[in-house]
N, C-alpha and C positions, 0 to 999 in steps of 0.2 A: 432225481432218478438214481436210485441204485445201480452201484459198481455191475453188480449182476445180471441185472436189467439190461443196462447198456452195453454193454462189452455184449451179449446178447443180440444186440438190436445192431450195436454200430460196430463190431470189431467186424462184420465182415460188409457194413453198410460199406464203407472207404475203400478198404480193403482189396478190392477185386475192380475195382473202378476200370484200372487199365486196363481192362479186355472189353471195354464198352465199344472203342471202337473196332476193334479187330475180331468181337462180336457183329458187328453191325456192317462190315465191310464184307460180308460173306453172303451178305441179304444186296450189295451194293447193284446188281441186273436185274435185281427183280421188285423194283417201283411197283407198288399196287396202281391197278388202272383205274379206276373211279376213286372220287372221293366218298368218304363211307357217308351213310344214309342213317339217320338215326331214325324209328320208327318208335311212335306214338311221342307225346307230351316227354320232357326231360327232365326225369329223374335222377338226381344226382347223390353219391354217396363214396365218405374220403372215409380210408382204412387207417389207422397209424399201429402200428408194433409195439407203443408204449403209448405212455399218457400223452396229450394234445398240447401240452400245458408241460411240456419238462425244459421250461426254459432256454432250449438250443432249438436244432436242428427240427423236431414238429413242433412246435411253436411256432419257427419262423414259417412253417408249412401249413400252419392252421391262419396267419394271419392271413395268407392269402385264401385260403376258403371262405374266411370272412368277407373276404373282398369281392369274393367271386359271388357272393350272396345280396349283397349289398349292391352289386353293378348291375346285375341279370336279372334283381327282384326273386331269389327262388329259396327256398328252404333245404339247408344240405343237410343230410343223414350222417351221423358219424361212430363207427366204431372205433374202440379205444384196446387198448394191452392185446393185440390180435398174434399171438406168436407165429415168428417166423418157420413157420412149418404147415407143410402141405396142406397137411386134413383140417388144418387150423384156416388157414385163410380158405380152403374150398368152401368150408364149410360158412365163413361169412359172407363169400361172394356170392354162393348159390341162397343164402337167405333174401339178400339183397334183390337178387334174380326176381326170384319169385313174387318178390314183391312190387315188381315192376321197377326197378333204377335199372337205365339203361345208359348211365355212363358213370362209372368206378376210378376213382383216383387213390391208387394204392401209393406206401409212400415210404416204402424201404426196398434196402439191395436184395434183403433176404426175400423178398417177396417176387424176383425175379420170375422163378422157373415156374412157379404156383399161377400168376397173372398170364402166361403164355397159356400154358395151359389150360385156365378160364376163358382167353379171349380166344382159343381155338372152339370152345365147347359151346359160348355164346359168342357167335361171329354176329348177331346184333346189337350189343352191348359194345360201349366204346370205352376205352381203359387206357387212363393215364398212369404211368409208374414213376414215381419220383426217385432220383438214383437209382433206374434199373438198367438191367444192361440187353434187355429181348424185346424186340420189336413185331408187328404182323400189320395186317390191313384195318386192323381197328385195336392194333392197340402203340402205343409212343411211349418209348425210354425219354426221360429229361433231367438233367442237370445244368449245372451255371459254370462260367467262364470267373472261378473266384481268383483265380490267380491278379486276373486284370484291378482287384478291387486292393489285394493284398501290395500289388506294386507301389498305388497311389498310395496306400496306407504307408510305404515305406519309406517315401518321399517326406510323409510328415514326419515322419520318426527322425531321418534325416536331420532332419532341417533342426530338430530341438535337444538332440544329444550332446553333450558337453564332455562323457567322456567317447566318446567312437566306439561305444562298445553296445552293442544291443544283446538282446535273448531273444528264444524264439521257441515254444514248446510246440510240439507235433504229437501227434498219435502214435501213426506207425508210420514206418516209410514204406509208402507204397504212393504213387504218382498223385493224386489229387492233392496228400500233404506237402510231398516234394517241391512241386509246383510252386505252392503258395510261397512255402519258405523261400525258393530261389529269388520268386517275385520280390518278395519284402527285399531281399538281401541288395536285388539289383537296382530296386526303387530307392532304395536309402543310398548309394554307392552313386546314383545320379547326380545325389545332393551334395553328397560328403564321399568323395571315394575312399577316404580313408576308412570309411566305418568298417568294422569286423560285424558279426554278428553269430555268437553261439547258439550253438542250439542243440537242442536234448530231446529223445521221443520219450514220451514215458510206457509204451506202450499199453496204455487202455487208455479208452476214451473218456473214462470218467472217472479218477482216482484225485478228489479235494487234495487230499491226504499229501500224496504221491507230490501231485503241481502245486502246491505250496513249498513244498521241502525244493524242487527243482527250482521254484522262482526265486525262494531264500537264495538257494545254489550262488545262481546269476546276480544275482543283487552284488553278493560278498563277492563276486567276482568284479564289479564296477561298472555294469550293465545299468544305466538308467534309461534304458526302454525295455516295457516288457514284451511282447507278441505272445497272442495265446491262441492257439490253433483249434482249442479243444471250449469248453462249455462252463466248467469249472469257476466259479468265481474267486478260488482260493489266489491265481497268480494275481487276482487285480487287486485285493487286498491285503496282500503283501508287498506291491509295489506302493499303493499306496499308503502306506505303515512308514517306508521309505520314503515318501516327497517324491516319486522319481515317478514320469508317464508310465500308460499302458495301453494298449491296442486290442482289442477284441474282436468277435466273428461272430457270426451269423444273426445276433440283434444286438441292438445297441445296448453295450456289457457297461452304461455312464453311472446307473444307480451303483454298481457295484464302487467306484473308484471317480466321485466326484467332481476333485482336485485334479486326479491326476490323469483320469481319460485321455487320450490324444484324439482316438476318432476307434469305429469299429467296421469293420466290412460286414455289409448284410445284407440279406437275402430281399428282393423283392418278386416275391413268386405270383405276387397276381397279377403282373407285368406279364407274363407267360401265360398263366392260369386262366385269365380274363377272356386275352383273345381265344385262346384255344379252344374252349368250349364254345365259345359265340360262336364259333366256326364248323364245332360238332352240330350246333343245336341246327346252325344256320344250313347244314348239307354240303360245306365247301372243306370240309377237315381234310386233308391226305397225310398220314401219318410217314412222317418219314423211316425208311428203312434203316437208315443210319441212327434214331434219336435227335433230340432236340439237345442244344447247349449253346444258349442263348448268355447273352453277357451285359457288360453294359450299353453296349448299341440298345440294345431291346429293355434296358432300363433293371434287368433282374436282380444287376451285381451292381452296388455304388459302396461309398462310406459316409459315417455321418460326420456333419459340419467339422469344421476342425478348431475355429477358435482365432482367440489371437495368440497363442501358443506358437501358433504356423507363425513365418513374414508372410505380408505380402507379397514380395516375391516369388514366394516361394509358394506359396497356395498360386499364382497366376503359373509358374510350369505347373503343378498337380493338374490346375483345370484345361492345359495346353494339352498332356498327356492324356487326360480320361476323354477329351475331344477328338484327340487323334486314335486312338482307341476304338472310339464310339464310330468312327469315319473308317477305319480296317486300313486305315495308314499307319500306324504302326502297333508291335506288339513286344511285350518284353522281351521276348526269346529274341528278336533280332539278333543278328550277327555285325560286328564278333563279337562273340560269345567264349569265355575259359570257363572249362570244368574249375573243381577246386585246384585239382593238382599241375594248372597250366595248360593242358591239350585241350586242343580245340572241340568246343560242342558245336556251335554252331560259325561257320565262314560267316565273313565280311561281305556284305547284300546280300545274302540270304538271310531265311525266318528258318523256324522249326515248326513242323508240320501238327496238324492236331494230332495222328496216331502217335508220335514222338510224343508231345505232350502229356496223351493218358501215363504214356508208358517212362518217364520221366526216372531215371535211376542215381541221379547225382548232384552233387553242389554245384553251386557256381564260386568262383571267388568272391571271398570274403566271409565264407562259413567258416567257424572254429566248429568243431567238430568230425567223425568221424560216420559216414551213413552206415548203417549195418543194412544184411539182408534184408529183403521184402518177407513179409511172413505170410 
């Protein structure tokens, strides 16, 4: 994927996350009364903003189409490079229309206002939005609980750092990045309190260039774990140029960094994808007014194996943690909780709430660095 492309497609995919719920919370009295009704035979058809195939984020979006194909016996329609503008996606949904698909799984932030819009004009048409933040009676915002996967990742990282020092690249700071990094910072600090963990945005979401020069950064800084937030394969092989691990997101980044892989957080969207449509086809869908964000309970968000890199021990908490997790017994944010600078985020027996979470503006201890505004 092109810098241009993607800063395109994702600099405002992330970006605007945290109004998801404070979007959604406005819709919060007005539950649709019926579950929606799909009329005639199910025709399905997934939109992406760029290629299907760009290694991250639709990739991990197209495997669960795959899945949804394969599970349901059906054949899915797919447009491809659909730009994040108006006239652009009405214009693919109304083809789609016509041709009788009567349920759309679009699959960017920027496709937000565009998919409201369509699902106001076909109220028989049922419309999934992946990362959107607008909800109606037939149509669902979804995203994933990655924080929860980033924690356990940090655990491993933990557990195999020799100097206490990690890295950690982000996009931008704006709450779904924040999240993550806090997560890793707090899951590694489980392990090893002593750990630090740097961390740098580069902001764009796709600059090789850029996240190579930053991981070098970290490296010469004495960081032998890397965490990469972003899609780039360039941090994995420069940590592995070093001997030293690395951590990836959203599929498993192991071709890239062989050796030095630790595990990756990733997406499992046909865990979500699967039911939900069964649910459309079957007449019992009720979209929620809030959006869907589903985590590891529901299987969406895991990591891959870890190895024997992990201890045992030390892989038996990760699996204690993703079980309590997966049971809503506990969550990272628990309290107590420090900001970076010592003040308190979150009190002692309490959590921090989902709207706090979109809306997430700071470190926790054990960050080196400095968060800059939200852009």
């Amino acid at each position: 994927m092109t810098l241009q492309r993607n800063d395109r497609i994702a600099a405002r995919l992330l970006a605007v996350f945290a109004i998801v719920l404070a979007t959604a919370l406005t819709l919060a009295g007005s539950a649709w009364a019926d579950a929606f009704k799909l009329q005639g035979e199910p025709k399905i058809a997934f939109i992406y903003a760029a290629s299907a195939k760009d290694g991250g984020w639709n990739e991990a979006l197209d495997l669960g189409r795959q899945a949804v194909e394969k599970e349901l016996g059906v054949t899915i329609a797919v447009a491809e490079s659909i730009p994040e503008e108006a006239t652009a996606l009405k214009n693919a949904i109304d083809l789609f229309v016509k041709r009788g698909f009567n349920i759309i799984v679009v699959t960017s932030y920027g496709y937000s206002d565009g998919v409201l819009e369509a699902a106001k004009a076909n109220p028989n048409v049922a419309f999934l939005s992946a990362s959107g933040t607008t909800n109606a009676a037939n149509l669902e915002s979804f995203y994933a609980r990655t924080y929860q996967g980033w924690y356990l990742a940090g655990m491993a990282a933990g557990a195999v750092s020799k100097t206490k020092k990690l890295g950690m690249l982000g996009g931008f700071p704006v709450g779904v990045v924040n999240w993550d990094i806090n997560a890793f910072i707090l899951g590694a600090r489980a392990i090893e309190p002593a750990d630090e963990t740097m961390v740098i945005y580069t902001n764009s979401w796709w600059d090789p260039v850029k996240e190579g020069q930053v991981a070098e950064a970290m490296l010469d800084q004495n960081a032998d774990v890397i965490a990469n937030n972003l899609s780039s394969s360039a941090p994995f092989t420069a940590a592995e140029k070093r001997g030293v691990r690395s951590v990836g997101f959203q599929l498993d980044m192991s071709q890239h960094a062989p050796k030095g892989h630790l595990t990756s957080v990733v997406f499992h969207w046909e865990k979500h994808l699967v039911p939900t449509i069964k649910k459309i086809i079957e007449g019992t869908w009720e979209p929620s007014p809030y959006g869907a964000f589903p985590g590891i309970a529901e299987g969406v968000i895991d990591i891959t194996p870890l190895g024997d890199a992990v201890p045992a021990d030390v892989q038996a908490k990760i699996d204690e943690a993703k079980a309590q997790m997966a049971a809503g017994k506990f969550s990272p944010f628990d309290g107590p909780l420090l900001k970076q600078d010592g003040s308190e985020a979150v009190a002692a027996g309490s959590t921090i709430g989902d709207d706090a979470i979109w809306n997430m503006d700071f470190f926790v201890q054990g960050a080196i660095g400095t968060m800059p505004a939200a852009q």
